[in-house]
GUVO-468169 format. One record per residue (C-alpha): z, x, y; residue in three letters. Coordinates in Angstrom, 3 decimals. Example, Ala and Ser with C-alpha at 12.3 -4.5 7.8 and 13.67 -1.06 7.14 Angstrom:
+----------+----------+----------+-----+
:       up :     east :    north :  aa :
+----------+----------+----------+-----+
:    7.800 :   12.300 :   -4.500 : ALA :
:    7.140 :   13.670 :   -1.060 : SER :
+----------+----------+----------+-----+
//
This chain:
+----------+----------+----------+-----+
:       up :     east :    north :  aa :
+----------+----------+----------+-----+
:  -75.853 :   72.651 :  145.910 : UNK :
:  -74.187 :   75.425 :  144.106 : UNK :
:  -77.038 :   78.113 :  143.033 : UNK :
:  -76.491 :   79.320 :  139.413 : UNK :
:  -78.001 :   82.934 :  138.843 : UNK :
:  -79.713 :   83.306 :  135.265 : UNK :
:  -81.567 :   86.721 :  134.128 : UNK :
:  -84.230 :   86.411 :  131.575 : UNK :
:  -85.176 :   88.828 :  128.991 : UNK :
:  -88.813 :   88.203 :  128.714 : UNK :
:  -92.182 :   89.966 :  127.435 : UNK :
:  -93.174 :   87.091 :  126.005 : UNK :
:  -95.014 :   83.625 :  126.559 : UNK :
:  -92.336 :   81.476 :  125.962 : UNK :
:  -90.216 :   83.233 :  128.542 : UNK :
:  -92.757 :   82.926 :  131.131 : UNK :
:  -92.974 :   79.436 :  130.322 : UNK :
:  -89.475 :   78.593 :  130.353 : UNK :
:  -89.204 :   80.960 :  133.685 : UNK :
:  -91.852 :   78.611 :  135.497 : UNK :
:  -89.904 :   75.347 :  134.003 : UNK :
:  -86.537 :   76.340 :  135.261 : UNK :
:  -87.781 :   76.955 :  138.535 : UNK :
:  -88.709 :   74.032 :  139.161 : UNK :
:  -85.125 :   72.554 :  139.317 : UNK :
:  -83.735 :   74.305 :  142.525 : UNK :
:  -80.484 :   75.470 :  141.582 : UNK :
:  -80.792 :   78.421 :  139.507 : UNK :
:  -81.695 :   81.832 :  141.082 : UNK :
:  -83.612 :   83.058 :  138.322 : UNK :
:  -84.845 :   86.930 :  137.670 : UNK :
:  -87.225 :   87.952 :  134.523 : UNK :
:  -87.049 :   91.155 :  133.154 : UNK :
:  -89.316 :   92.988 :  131.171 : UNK :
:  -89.107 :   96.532 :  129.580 : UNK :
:  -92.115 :   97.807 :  130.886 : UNK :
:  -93.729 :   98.443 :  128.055 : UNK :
:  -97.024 :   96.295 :  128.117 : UNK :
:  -99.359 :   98.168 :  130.769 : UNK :
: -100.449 :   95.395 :  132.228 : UNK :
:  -98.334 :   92.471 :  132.549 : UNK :
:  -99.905 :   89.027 :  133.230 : UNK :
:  -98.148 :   87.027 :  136.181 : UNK :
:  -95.148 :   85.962 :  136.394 : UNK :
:  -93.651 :   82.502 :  137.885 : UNK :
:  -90.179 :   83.928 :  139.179 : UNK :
:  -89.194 :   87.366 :  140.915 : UNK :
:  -89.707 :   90.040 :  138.236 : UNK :
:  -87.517 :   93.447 :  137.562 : UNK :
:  -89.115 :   96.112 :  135.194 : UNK :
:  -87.310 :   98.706 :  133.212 : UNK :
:  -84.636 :   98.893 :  130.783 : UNK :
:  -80.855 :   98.375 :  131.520 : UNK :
:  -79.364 :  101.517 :  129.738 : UNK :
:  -78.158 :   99.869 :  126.952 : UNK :
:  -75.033 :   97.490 :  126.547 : UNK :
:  -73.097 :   98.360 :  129.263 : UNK :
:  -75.976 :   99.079 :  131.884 : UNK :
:  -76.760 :   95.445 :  131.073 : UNK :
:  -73.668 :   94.431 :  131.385 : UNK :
:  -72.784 :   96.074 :  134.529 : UNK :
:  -76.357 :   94.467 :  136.272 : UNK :
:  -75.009 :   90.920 :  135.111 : UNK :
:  -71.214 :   91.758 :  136.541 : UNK :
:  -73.202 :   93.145 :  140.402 : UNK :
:  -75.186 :   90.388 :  140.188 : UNK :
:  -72.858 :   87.577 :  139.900 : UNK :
:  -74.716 :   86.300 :  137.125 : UNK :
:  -73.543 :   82.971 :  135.180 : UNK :
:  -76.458 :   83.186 :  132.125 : UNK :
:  -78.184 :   85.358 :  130.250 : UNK :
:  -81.354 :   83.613 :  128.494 : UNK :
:  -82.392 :   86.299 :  125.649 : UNK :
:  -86.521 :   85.246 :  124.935 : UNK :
:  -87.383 :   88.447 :  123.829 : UNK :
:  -89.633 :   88.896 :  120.842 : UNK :
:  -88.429 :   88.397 :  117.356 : UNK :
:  -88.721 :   92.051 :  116.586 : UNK :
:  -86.698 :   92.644 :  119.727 : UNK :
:  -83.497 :   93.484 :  117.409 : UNK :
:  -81.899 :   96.210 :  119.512 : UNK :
:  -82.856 :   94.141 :  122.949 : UNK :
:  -81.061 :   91.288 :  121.346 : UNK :
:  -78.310 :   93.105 :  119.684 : UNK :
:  -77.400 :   94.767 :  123.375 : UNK :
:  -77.528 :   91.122 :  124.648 : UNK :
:  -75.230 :   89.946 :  123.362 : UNK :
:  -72.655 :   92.871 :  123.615 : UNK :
:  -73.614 :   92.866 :  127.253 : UNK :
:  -73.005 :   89.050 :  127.463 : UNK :
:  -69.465 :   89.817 :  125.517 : UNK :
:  -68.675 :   92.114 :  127.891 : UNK :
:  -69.292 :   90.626 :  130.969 : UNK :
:  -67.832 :   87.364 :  130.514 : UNK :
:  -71.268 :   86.069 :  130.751 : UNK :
:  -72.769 :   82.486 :  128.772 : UNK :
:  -75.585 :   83.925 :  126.904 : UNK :
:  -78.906 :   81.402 :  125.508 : UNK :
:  -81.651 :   82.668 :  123.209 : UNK :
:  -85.035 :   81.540 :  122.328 : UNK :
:  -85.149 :   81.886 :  118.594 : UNK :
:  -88.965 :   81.385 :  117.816 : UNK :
:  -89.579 :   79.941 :  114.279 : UNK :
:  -91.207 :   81.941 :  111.658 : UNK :
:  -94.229 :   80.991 :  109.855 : UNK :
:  -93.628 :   79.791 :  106.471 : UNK :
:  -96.134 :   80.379 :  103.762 : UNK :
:  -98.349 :   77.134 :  102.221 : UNK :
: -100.721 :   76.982 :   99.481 : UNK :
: -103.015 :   79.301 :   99.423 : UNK :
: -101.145 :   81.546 :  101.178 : UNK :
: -100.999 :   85.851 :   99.224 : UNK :
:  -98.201 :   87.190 :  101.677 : UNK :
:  -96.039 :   90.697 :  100.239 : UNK :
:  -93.295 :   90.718 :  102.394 : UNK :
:  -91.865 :   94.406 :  103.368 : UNK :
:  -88.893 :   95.406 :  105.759 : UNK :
:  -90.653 :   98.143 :  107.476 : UNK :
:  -93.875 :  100.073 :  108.312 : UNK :
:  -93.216 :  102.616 :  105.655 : UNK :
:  -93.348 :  100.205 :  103.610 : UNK :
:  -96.193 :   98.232 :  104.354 : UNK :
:  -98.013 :  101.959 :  103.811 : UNK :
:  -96.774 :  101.789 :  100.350 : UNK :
:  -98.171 :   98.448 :   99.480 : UNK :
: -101.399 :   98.629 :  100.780 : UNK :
: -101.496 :  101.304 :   97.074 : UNK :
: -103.771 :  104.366 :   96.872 : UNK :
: -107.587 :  102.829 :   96.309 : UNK :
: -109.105 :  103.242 :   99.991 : UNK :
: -108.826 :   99.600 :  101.706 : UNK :
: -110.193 :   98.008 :  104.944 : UNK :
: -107.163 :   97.208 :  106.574 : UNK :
: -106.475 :   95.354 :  109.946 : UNK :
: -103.282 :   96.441 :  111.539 : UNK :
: -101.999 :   93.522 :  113.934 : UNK :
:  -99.276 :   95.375 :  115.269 : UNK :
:  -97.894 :   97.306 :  118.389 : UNK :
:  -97.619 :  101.434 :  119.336 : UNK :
:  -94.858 :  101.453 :  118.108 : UNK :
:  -95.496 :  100.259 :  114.447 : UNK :
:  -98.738 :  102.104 :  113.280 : UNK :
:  -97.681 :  105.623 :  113.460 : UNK :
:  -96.782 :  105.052 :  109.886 : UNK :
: -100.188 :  104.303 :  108.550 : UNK :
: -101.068 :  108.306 :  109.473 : UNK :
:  -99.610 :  109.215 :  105.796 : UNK :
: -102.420 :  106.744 :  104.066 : UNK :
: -105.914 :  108.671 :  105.123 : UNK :
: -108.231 :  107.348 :  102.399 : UNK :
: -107.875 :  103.709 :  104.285 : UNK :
: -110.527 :  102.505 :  106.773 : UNK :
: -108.376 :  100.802 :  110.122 : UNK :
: -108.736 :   98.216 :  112.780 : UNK :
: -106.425 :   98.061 :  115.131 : UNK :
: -105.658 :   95.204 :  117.906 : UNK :
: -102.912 :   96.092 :  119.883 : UNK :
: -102.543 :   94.909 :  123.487 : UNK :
: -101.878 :   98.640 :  125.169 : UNK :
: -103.876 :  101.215 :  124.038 : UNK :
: -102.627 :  103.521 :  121.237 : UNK :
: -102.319 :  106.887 :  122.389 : UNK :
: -102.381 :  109.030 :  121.058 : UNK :
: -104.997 :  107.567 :  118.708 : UNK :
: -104.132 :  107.422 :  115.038 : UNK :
: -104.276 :  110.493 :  113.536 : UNK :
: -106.959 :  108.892 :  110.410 : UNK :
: -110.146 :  109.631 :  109.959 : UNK :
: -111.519 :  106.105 :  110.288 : UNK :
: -110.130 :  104.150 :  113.314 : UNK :
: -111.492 :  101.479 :  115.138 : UNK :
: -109.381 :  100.275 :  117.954 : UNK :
: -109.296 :   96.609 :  120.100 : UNK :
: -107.733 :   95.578 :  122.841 : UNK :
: -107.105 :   91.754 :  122.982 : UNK :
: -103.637 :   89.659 :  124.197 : UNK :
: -103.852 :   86.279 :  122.229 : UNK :
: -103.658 :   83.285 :  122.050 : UNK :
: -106.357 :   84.048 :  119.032 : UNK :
: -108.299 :   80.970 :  117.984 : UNK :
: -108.754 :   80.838 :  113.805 : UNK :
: -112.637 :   81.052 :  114.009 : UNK :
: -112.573 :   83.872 :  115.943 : UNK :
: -110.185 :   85.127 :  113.656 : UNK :
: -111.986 :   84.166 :  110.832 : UNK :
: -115.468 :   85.982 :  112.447 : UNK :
: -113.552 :   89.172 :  113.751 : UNK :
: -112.240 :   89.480 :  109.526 : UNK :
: -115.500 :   89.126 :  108.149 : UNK :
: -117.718 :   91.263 :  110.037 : UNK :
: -115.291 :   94.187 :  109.508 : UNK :
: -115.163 :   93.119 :  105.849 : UNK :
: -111.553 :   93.114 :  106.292 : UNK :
: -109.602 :   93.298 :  102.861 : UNK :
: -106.121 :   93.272 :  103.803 : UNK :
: -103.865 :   92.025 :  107.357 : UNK :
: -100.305 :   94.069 :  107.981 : UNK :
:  -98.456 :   91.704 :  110.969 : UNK :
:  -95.347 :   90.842 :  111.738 : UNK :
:  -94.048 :   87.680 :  110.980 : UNK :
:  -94.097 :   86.330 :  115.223 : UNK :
:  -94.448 :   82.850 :  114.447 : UNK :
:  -95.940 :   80.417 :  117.038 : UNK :
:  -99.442 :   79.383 :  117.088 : UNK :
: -100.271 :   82.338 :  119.601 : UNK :
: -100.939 :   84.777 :  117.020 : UNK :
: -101.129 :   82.220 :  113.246 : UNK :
: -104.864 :   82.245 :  113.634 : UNK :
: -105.558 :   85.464 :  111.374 : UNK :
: -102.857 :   84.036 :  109.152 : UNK :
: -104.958 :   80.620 :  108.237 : UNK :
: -107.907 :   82.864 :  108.502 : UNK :
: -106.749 :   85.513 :  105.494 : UNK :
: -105.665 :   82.338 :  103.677 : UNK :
: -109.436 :   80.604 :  103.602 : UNK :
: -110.436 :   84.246 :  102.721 : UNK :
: -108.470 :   84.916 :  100.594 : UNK :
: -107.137 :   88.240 :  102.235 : UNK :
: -104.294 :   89.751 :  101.147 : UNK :
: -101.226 :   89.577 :  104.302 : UNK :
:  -98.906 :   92.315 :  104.312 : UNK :
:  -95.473 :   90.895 :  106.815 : UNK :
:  -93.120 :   92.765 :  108.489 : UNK :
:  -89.812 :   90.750 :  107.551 : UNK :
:  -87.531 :   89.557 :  110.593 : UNK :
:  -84.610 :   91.968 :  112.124 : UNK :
:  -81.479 :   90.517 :  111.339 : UNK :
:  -80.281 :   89.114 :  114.910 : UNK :
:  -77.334 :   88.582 :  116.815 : UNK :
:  -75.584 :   84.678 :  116.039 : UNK :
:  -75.433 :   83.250 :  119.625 : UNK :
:  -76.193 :   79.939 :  121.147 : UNK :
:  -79.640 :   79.719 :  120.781 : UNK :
:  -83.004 :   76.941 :  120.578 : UNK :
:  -86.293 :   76.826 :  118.332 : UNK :
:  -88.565 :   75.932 :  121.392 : UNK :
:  -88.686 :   76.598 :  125.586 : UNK :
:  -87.623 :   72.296 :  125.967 : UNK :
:  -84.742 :   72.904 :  123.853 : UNK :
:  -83.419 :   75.197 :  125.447 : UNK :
:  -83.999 :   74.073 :  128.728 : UNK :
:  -82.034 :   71.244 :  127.557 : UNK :
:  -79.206 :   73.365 :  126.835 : UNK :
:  -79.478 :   75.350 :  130.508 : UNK :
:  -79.739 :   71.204 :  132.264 : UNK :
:  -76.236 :   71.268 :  130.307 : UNK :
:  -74.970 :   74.582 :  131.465 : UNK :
:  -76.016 :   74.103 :  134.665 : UNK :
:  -75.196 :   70.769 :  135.311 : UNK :
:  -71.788 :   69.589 :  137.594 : UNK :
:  -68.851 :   69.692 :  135.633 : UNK :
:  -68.153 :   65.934 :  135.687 : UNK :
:  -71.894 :   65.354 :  134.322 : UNK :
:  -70.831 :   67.844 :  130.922 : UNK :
:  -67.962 :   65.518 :  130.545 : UNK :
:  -65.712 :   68.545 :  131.109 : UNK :
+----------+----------+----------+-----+
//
């Protein structure tokens, strides 16, 4: 059997998922990496290497020591500049190069979504009159929200935020979804929430405070999508397993 060896660019649930499906198969000698940003990290299904590459070319020169024959990119949406290296690694190396491109959630009926490109300006279109705003976003997002003081925030990040938010009115939780939409629902009301600012993840890990805001009727400020890099890529973890069985399979199988 001729071991294939894949790295994974992971932080998130679909590339633990698709880790623990690939392993299953035998033939691929598979490493996950994650950035080492989330504190603590649930389990992983496959041997695990933490820390960034250096950019590009410290990616590229890992894949080149390693031997490696795929790069799977299952990063986060937001992930631009992890993606963006990626694939410049992947050009350089001579590498194949998969990624997981998650669908984003589309709005429906009922649905009051202002759409904005950055944090900056999600701070502009929350307006002046003091809200109560719930900030569904990461470290490094919120800093933003210190130039609008006269709002009330909630915060649910997975790490901590530290330093703390440098408002006046800050309440801070700590929670790693899934998030189920009643809980969602509960969590909005009893902090008489008037407005969400999220990104746009997709996925049902995270939709729950979307439906939620829509039977509300809450206001949801999104964080557009980076523009990422065009490579080979799949909506779901079975598709693109289904394109590694065909990357990894013998050469007479592919038809080639």
């Amino acid at each position: 059997m001729i071991m294939k060896t894949v790295l994974i660019l992971g932080g998130t649930t679909e590339a633990r998922q698709l880790a623990a499906r690939l392993a299953t198969r035998g033939d691929l000698d598979i490493t996950l990496s994650l950035a080492g940003r989330t504190e603590n990290p649930v389990e992983q299904p496959v041997p695990v290497r933490t820390g960034g590459f250096g950019g590009a070319q410290g990616l590229a020169d890992w894949l080149v020591e390693h031997k490696s024959d795929l790069l799977i990119d299952a990063t986060h949406p937001y992930a631009a500049r992890i993606s963006a290296n990626a694939a410049e690694a992947a050009r350089i190396a001579g590498v194949a190069i998969f990624a997981l491109r998650r669908p984003g959630w589309e709005p429906v009926e009922g649905d009051c979504w202002t759409l904005v490109d950055d944090s900056e300006e999600a701070v502009a279109a929350l307006g002046d009159k003091p809200r109560r705003v719930f900030l569904a976003l990461g470290r490094q997002e919120v800093a933003a929200f210190e130039a609008a003081l006269q709002h009330a925030y909630v915060i649910r990040s997975v790490d901590p935020i530290a330093p703390p938010l440098g408002v006046p009115d800050a309440t801070y939780i700590l929670a790693r979804g899934p998030f189920a939409e009643a809980d969602e629902r509960a969590l909005l009301e009893a902090e008489r929430i008037e407005v969400i600012v999220a990104k746009n993840s997709g996925g049902q890990a995270t939709y729950g405070k979307i439906a939620a805001a829509r039977e509300l009727g809450i206001e949801v400020i999104l964080l557009r999508r980076p523009q990422l890099p065009d490579v080979p890529s799949a909506p779901s973890v079975a598709a693109l397993a289904e394109m590694v069985d065909h990357f990894a399979a013998p050469a007479e199988k592919r038809g080639v």
